[in-house]
ROBA-96948 format. One record per atom (N, C-alpha, C, O): x, y, z. Coordinates in steps of 0.1 Angstrom, whole numbers, plus 5000, padded with zeros to 4 digits. Atoms other than C-alpha are relative to their C-alpha. Example, Ala and Ser with C-alpha at 12.3 -4.5 7.8 and 13.67 -1.06 7.14 Angstrom:
2
500949885000512349555078500950125000501950125007499149895000513749895071499250115008499750225009
***
This chain:
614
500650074988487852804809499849854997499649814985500450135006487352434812498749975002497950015010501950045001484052294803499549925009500149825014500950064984481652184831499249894991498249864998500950075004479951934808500049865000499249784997499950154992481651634821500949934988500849954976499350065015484051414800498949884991498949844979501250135005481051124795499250064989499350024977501449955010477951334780500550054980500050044969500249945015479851494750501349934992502049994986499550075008481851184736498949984991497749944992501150025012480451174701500049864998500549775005500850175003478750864686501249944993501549834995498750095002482150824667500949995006501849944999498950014990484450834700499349905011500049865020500450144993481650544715500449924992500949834998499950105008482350354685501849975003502549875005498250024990486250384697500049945007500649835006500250074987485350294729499749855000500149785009500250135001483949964717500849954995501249844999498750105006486449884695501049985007501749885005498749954991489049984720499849895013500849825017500850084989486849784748500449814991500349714998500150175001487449424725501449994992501549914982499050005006491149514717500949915009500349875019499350044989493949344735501250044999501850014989498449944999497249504745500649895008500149865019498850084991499949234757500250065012499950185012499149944986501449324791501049944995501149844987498849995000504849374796500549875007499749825015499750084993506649094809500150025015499549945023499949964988507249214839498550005008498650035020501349954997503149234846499349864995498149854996500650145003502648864833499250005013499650055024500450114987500148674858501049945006501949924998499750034993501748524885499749955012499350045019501250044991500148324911501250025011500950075022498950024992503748294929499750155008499650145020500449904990503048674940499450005011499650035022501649994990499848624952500549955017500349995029499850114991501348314971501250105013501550085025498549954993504348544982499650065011500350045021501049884987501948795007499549915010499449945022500850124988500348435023500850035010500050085019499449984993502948495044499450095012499650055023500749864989501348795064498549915007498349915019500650114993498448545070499949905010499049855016499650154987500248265093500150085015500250015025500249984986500048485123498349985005497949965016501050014999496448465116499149835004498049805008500750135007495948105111498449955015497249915015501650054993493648025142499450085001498650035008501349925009491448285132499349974988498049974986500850085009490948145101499849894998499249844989500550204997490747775115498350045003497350004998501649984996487547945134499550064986498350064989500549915012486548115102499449874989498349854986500550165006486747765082499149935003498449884994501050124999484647555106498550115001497450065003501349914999481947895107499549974985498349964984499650045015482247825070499149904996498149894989500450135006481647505069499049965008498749845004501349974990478447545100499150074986498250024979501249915012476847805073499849934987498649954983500150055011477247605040499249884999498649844989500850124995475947295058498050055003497050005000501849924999472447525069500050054989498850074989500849945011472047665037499649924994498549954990500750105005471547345023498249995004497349984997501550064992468247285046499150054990498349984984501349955006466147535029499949944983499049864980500250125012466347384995499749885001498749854995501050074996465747085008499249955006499049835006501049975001462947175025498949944990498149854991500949995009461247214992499549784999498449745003500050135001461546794986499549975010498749895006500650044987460346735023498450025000497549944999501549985002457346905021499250004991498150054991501050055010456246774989499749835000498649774998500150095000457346444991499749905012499349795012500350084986457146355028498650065006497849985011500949984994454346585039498949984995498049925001501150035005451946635010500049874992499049804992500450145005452746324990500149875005500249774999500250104989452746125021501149884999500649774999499450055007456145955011501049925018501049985028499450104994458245685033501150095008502150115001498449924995461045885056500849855008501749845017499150114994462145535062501850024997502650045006498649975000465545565044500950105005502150085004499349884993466445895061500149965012500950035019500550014990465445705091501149865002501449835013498950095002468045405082501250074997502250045003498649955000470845635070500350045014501149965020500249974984470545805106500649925007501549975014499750084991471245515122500749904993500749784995498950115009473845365095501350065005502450005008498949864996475945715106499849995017499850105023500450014983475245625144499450125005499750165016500449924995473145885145498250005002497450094999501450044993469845695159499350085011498250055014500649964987469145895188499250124988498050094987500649945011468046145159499149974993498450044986501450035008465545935144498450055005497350074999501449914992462746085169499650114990498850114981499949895004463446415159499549994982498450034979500150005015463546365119498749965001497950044997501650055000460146155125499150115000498250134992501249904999458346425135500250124994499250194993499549865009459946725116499449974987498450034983500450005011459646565082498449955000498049934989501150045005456046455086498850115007497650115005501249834994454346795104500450104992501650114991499749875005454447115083500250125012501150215010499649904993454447345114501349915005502250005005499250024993457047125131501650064985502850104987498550015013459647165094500150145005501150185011499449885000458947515095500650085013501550175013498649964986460147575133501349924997502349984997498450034999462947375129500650094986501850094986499549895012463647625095500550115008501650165006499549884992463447885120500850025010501250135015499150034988465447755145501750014993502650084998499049985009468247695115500150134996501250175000499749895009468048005098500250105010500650205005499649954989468548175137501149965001502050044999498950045000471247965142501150104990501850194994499649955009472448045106500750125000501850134996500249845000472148415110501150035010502150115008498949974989474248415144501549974996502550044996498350025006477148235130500450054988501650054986499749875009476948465097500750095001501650134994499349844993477648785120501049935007501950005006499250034996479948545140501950044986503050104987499450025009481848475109500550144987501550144980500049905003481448825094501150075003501850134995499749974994483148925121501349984998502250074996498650095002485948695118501050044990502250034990499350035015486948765084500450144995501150184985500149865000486549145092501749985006502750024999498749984992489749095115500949934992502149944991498450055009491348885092500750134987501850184987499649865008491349155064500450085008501650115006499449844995492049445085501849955005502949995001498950024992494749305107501349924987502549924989499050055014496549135069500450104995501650144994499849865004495849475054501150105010501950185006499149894993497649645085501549924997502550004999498750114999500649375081500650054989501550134990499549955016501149445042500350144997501050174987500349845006500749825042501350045015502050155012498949994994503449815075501349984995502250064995499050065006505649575060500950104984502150114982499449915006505749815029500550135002501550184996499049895000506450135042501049975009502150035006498850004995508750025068501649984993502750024997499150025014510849885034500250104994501350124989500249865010510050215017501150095005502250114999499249894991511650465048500849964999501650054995498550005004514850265045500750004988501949994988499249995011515350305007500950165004500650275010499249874999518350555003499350114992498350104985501049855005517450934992500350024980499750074971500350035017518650844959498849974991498550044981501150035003515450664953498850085003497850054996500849904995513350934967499950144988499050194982499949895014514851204943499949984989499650074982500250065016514650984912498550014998498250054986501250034997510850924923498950075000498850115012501349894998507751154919499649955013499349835013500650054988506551114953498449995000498049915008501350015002502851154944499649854994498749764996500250155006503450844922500649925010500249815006499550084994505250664948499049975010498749855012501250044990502350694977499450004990499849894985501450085006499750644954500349864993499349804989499850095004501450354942500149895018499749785020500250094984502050234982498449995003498149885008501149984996498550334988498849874989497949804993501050045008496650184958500849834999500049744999499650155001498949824955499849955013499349845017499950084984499449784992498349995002497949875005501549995000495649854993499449834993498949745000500350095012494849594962500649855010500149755007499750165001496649294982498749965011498649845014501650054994493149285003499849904998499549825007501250065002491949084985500549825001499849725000499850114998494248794991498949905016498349805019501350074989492448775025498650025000497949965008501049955004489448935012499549894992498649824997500850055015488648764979500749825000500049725000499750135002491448454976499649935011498949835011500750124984490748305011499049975004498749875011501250014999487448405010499149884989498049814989501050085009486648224980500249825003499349735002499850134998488747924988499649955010499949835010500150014988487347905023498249944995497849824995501449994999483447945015499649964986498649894986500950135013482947814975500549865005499949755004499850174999485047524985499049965011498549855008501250114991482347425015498750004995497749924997500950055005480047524995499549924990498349874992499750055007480747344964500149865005499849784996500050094996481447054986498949925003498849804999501250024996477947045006499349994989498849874989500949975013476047134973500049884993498949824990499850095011477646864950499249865010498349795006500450124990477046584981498450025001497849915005501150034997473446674983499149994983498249914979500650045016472746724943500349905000499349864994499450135008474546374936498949895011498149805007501450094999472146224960498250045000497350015008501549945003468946384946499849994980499050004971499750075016470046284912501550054994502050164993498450025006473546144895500450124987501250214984499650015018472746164856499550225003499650294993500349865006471646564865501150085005501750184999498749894999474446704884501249954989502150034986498850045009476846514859499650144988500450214982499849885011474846774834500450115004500950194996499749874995475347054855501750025000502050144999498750044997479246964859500350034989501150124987499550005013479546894820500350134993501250154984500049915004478647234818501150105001501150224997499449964998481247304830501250084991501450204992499149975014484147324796499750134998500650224998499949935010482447564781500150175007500550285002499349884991482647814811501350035005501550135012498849994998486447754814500550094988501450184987499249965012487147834783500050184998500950264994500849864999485048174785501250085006501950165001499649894989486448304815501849984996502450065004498650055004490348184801500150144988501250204986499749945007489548424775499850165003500550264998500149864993487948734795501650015009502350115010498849954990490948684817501150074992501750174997498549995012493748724789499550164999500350255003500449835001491549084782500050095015500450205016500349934993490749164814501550075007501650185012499249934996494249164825500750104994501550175001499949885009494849404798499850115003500750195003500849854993492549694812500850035015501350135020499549954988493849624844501650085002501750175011498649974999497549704841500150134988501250164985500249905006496150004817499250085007499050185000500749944989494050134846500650015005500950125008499149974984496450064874500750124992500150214997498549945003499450304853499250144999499850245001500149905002497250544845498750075009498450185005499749954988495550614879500649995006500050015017498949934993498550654895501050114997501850185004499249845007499850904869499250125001499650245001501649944996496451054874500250105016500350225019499449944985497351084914500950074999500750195003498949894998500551224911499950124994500150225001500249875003499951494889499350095010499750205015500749924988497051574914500650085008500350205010499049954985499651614942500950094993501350194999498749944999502451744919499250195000499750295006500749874995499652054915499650065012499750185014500149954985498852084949501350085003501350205007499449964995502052124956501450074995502450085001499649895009503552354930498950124998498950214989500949894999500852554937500250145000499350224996499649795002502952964940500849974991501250074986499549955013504752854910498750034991498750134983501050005008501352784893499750144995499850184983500449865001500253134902500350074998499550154992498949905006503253324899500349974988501350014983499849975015502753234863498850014994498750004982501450045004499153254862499749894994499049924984500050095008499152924848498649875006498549765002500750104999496152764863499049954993498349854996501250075014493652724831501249864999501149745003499450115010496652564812500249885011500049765007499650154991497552314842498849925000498749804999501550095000493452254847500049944986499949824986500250085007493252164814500749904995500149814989498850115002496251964809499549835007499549715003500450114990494851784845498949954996498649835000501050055007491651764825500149904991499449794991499650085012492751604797500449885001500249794993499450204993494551274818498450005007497749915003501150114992491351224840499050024986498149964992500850045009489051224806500449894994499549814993498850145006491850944790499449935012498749835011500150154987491350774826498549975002498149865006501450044998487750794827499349894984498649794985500050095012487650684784500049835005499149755004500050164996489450354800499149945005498449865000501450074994486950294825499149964995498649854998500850005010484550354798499849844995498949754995499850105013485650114776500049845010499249755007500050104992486449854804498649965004498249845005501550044996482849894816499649934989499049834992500950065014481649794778500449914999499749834992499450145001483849504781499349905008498849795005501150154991482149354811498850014998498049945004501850055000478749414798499949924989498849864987500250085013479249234767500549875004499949784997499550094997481348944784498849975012498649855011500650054995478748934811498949974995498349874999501750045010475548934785500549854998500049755004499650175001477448604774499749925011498649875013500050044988478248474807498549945006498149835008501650045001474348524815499549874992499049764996500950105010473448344782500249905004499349825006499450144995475648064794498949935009498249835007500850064986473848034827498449975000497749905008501150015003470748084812499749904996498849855003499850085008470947834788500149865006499449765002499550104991472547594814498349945012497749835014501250044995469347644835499049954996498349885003500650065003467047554809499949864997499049784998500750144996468147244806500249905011500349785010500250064986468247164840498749984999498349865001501449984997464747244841498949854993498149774997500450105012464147024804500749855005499949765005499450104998466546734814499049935015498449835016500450054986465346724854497849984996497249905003501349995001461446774841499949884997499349815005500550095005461646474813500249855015499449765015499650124988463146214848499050055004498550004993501349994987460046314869498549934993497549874997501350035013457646244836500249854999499349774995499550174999459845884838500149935010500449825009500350034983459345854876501349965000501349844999498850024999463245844876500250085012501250075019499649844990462846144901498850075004497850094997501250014995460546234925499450214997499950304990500649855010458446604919500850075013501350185009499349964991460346674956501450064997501750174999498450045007464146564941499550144989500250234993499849925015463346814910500150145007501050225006500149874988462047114937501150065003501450185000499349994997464947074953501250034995502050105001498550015007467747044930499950094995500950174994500449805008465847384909500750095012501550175008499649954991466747514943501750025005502250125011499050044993469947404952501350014988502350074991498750005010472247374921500650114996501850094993499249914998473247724918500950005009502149995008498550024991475047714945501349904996502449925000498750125007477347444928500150044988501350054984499149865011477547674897500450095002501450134996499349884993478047974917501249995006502050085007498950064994480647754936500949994990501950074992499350015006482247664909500650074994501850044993500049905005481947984891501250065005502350095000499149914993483548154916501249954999501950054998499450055002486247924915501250044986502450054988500049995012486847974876500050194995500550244985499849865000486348344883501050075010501050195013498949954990489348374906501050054995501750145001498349945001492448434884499250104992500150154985500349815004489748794869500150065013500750175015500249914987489048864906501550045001502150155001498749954994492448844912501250034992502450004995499349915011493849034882500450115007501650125007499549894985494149344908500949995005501850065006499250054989495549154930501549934996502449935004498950035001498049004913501350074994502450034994499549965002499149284898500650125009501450205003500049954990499449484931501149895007502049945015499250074991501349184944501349974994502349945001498250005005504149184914500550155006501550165013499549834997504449574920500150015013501250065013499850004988504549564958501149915006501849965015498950085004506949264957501650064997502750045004499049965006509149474933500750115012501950145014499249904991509449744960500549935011501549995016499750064991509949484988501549935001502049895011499250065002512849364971501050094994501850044986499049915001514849654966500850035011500150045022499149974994517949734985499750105010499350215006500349914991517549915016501750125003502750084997498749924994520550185030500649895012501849895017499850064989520549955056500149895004499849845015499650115001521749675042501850034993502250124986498549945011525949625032499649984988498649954981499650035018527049595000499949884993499449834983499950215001528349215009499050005004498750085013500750084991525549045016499749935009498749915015499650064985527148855039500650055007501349975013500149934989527749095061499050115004498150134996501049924990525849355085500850145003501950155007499049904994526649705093499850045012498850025019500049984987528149845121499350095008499150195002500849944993526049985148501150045013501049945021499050004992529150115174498850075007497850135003500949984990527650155212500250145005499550215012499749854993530150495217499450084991499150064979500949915006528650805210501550104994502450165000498449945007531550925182500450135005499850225010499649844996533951205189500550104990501050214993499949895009534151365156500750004992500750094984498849955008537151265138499549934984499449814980500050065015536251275099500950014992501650104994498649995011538851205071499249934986498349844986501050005010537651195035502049914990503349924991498350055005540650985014499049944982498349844978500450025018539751054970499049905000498949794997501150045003536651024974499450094986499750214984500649955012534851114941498549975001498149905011501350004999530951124932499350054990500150144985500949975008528451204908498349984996498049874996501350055001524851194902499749934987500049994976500350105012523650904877501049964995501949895000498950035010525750904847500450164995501050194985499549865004526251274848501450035006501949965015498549984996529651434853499849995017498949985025499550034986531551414883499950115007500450215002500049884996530851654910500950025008501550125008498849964989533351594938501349884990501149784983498850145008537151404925500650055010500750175014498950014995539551284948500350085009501550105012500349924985538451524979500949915009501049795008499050014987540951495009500150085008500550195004500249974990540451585040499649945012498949835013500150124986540851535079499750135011500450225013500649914992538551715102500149915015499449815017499650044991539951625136498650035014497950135012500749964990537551605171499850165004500850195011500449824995536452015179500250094993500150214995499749905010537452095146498950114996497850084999500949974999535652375135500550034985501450114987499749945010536252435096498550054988497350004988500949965008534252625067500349934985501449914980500150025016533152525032499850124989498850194992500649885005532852795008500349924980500749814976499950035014532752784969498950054993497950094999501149945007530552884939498449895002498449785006501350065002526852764936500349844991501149854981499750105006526952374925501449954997501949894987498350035002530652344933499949885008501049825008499550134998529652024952499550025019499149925025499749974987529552164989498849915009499049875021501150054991526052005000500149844995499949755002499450164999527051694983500549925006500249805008498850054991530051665003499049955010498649845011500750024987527951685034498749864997498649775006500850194999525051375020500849924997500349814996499050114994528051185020500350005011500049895017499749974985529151295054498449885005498449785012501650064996525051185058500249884998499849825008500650085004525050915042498749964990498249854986501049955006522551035023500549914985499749834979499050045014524950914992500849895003501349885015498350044996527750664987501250064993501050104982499049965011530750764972500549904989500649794992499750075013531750644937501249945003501349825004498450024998535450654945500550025015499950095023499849964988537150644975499449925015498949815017500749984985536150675014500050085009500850185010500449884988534750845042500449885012500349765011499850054993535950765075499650045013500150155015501149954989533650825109500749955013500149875020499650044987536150795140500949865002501149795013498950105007538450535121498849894994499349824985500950075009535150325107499550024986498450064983500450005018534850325068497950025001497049965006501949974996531050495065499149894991497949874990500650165008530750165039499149895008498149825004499950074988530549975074499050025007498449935012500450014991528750155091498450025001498050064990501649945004524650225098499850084999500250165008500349845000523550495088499050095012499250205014500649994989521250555114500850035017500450105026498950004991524150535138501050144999501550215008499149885003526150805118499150175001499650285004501049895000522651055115500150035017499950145022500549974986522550995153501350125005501150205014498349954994526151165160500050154993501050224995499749905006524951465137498750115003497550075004500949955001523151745141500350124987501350164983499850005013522051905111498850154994497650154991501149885005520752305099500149984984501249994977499950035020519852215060499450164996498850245003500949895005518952475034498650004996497950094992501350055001516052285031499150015012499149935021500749944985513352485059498749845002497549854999501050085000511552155065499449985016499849935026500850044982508752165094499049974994498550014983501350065001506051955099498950095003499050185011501249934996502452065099499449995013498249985016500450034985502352035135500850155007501550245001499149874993503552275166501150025001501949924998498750005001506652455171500349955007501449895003499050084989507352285204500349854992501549814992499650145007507051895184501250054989502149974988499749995008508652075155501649985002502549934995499049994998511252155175500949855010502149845012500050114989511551845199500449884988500749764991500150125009511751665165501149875003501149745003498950095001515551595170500249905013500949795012500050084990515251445202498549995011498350065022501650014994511651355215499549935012498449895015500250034984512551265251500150135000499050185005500049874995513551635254498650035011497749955011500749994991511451765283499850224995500550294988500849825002509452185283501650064995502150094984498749944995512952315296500850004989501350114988499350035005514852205273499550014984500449974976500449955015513152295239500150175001500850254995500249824999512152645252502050035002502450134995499049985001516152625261500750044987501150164985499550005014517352535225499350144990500050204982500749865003514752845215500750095000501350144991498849874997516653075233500850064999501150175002498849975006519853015219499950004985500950034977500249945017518353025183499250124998498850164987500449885006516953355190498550074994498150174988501749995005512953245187499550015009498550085007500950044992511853195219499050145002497850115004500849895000510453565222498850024991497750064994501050015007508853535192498749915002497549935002501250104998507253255199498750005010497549975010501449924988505453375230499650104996498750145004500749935002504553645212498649954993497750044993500950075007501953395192499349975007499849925017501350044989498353345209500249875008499949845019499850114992499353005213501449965003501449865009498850004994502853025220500749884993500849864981499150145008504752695213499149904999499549795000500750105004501552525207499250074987498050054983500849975011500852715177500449924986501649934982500150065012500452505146501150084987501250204989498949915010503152645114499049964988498850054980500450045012501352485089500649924991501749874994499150075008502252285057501150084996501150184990498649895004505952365056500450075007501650085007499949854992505852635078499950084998500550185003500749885005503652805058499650135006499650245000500549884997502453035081501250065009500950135019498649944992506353135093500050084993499350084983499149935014508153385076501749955005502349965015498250065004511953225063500750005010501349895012499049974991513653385092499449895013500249825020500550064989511253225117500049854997500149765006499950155004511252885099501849945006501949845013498850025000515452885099500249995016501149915020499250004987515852955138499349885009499649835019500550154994513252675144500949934997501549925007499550095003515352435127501250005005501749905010498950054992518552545141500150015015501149995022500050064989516852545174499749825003499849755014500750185001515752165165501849945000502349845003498350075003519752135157500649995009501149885012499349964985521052295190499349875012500049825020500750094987518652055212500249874992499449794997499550165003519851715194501449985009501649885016498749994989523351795213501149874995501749795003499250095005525351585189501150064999501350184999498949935004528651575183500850054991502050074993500049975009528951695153498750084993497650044991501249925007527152005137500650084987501650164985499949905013526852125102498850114998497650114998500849905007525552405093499750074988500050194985500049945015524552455059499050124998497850114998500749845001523752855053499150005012497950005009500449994987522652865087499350135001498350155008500849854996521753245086498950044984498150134984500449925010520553275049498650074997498450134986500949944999517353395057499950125010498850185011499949954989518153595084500750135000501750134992499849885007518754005087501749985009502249895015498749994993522354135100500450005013501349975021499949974981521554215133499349835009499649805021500750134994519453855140501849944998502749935007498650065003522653715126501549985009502249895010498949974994525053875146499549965016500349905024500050114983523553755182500249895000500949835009500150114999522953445169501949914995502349804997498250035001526953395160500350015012500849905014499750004986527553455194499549835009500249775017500750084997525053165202501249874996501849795003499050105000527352945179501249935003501749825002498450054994530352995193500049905014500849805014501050034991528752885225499749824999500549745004500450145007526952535209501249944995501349824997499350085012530052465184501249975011501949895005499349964992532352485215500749795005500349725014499750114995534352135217499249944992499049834998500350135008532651955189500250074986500550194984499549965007533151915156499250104988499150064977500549875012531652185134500050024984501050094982499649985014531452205094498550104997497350104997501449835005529652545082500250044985501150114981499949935007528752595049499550134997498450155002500449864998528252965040500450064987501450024981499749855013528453245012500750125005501550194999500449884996528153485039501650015006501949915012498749994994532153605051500050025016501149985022500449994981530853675093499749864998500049835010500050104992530353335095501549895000501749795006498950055000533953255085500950005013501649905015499649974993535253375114500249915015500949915025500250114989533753075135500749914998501149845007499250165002535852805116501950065003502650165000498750025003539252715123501250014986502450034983499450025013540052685092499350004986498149994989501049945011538352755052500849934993502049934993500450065011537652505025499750014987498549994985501049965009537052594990499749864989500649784985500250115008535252354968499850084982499150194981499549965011535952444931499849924987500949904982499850095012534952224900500149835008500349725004500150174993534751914923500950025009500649965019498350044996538551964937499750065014499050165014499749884987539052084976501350065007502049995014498949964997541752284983499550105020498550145026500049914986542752465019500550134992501450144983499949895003542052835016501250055005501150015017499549914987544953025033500250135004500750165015
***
């Protein structure tokens, strides 16, 4: 059984001392996983439909960073103007240096009443507060509506890679790598825009009101700066370490998840779910270790960090104290700037803490990149050309001229196939198990290219043409029972989703379900489940070659069309095909000798080679 006692509580005292050392180790990244700011920059792109959203976002920005000032200097007003009775002449000449004399009233009486400062505080910090949630708001739609752009942009790229890349691909790792990077580039409008948008006004306001509340102190606050570059130059170099050793191994993490879920009656039918729990135990304890360790990293890099700021504060305090003791600086000016100067280290900070924030992000943005720039099906070969999309709806004539094929770098499955399947032809495939037969046909698809050779679609080379264009012209019973977890009527409606009632329950009738299916409480609105879990084989197969029958293309394959199916379902439903296959072109493969009887003509595929049966 696996242990309930959690992977954290029973790491011994010598697998923490791991954890720390492991926590202040540093693993290179791969070249491929270097920093890269050019990524980051690469996604801006999904932002320019936004831009006058984020113009309003900017000047809300730069409204709130301007009011946050006030309350800090507050503190200086009402020590030096109210209680220490001090001169508001020069605020009262700048005013009106900036043509902004009609304001001298106002200032007059604000800075020298304590109830009048603190309404006008309240009148700001209402203000404030509205254009906060204004701006909140704002930045809500910029994220969401970037996030929906990036996470579109990738899967619409994804659906056109060919099925090659699909079969090579654990699919658990491939969505959770769509899910978790496309996710991760947030933060460009999240975190990069945010920071450059809101430390820069604040950093701007901040430094403009420290530098005139004293030179020689923000120059110390500034100087202090070195020794925080250097810092954060060096957490970065680690941090991006953990990161690209967390991203790989929650996503290996996810996929297993899924590939259990969904290997689930092999699991069982081997009793094997200790050994797989513990196996799946064993990667999320390693993934949680990381975390571990990564956590001990930022508490020991932030204890620093602290000291830094700590340190930095005291002698703000000692530096700005001894000017007030020198009348260099008034007890107001000192109030104020105690007040105010974080913000111009936090500004800064944040600035300096941008390429850790966006260690995530940048490595979400090589990896998301990498998929964006892979070859689609639905691009030629040349790149200076386009494939054909023809406007007639084909009449069927295929001819195969030494075409050859193979998967990867493994032997050859089909060599030098020849064959010419004329408009209404109707011929069969037959041959042993892995003689090639369903191959043939994801070339026919498109599914594949051919190594050698060509396929030819109605005299158009299928090199040429879209694939999308050649799926449309096919309709298609695979040995693969695939229905969505939705009802039979969508399930069936799949192939053509104008279809109207009539015309699904039609296609039903001639695959030999539609009885069944009213016999179900909910009829053709009852749910199948994942897969079409809750069918049995036979009822899954005559959905699908009712989904084949209602596409009404001109061209239908049927690969093992009956193999789930008893002798007597079989034998009406051959009747049905003769019917459907009637004047188009037809390719059936089969085991079974009754369905020979439909083709014109018999195929055997043999070691790769195709010969005519006679």
């Amino acid at each position: 059984m696996i242990d309930d006692h959690g992977p954290i509580g029973r790491i011994p005292i010598r697998g923490r001392f791991r954890l720390i050392r492991d926590s202040l180790s540093y693993v290179k990244p791969e070249k491929a996983d270097e920093f890269r700011y050019r990524d980051i920059l690469y996604f801006a792109r999904y932002l320019y439909p936004l831009r006058g959203v984020i113009a309003a976002s900017l000047l809300l920005t730069f409204l709130t960073s301007t009011l946050s000032a006030a309350f800090p200097l507050s503190g200086k007003w009402i020590v030096d103007y109210i209680f220490m009775k001090g001169s508001i002449q020069p605020i009262i000449s700048a005013l009106k240096d900036h043509h902004l004399g009609s304001l001298a009233p106002v200032a007059g009486r604000v800075l020298t009443s304590l109830p009048w400062l603190l309404a006008a505080l309240v009148i700001i910090q209402a203000v404030k507060y509205l254009a906060g949630n204004e701006l909140s708001l704002l930045n809500y739609r910029i994220n969401t509506e970037y996030g929906y752009r990036v996470k579109m942009a990738v899967f619409s790229r994804v659906m056109r890679y060919p099925l090659s890349y699909f079969k090579s691909t654990r699919s658990g790792y491939l969505l959770a790598r769509i899910n978790s990077d496309a996710g991760g580039l947030g933060s460009v409008s999240g975190g990069f825009l945010n920071v450059i948008i809101s430390s820069g006004m604040s950093l701007m306001v901040s430094a403009s009101v420290l530098i005139t509340l004293s030179r020689s102190l923000t120059l110390f606050v500034v100087l202090s700066v070195p020794l925080t570059v250097v810092l954060s130059y060096l957490i970065t170099k680690f941090h991006r370490s953990y990161q690209i050793r967390m991203r790989e191994s929650g996503l290996q993490l996810s996929a297993d998840g899924q590939d259990l879920i969904n290997s689930i009656d092999l699991i069982k039918t081997h009793a094997a779910e200790e050994r797989e729990l513990a196996r799946f135990a064993q990667a999320t304890k390693e993934n949680i270790a990381l975390n571990i360790a990564n956590m001990i990293f930022g508490q020991v890099t932030g204890g620093v960090q602290q000291a830094i700021g700590y340190g930095v504060k005291l002698g703000v305090m000692l530096y700005g104290g001894l000017q007030v003791l020198d009348g260099r600086m008034t007890i107001g000016d000192y109030t104020a700037f105690l007040t105010m100067y974080p913000q111009l280290t936090g500004a800064i900070t944040s600035f300096l803490q941008l390429p850790i924030s966006m260690q995530h992000t940048a490595i979400s943005a090589g990896r998301v990149k990498e998929l964006l720039d892979l070859t689609t099906e639905y691009e030629h070969e040349d790149p200076t050309r386009q494939l054909l999309y023809p406007k007639a709806v084909a009449a069927g004539d295929i001819r195969c001229e030494q075409v050859g094929f193979g998967y990867g770098d493994g032997a050859a499955v089909l060599t030098d196939v020849e064959m010419h399947i004329r408009p209404g032809d109707r011929i069969a495939l037959v041959g042993p198990t892995g003689s090639g037969k369903t191959t043939l046909i994801n070339l026919f698809l498109k599914f594949y290219r051919p190594q050698s050779g060509h396929i030819y679609l109605d005299g158009y080379d299928s090199a040429d043409l879209n694939p999308g264009w050649i799926r449309e012209q096919i309709g298609l019973v695979s040995q693969d029972l695939m229905l969505f977890h939705d009802t039979i009527f969508n399930n069936i409606r799949y192939s053509r989703p104008e279809a109207d009632e009539a015309e699904v329950m039609a296609a039903a009738r001639s695959a030999g379900i539609h009885g069944e299916i009213m016999a179900f409480p909910e009829g053709y609105d009852t749910v199948v489940g994942e897969r079409g879990g809750k069918l049995s084989g036979g009822q899954k197969q005559r959905i699908a070659i009712a989904r084949a029958f209602l596409r009404n293309a001109p061209i239908m394959i049927l690969d093992e069309p009956t193999a789930h199916l008893d002798l007597a379902t079989e034998a009406e439903l051959l009747k049905e095909f003769v019917k459907i296959c009637a004047g188009r072109t037809t390719i059936i493969i089969t085991h079974r000798e009754s369905l020979l009887h439909l083709a014109d003509r018999v195929y055997e595929l043999r070691q790769g080679r195709l010969q005519l049966r006679s």
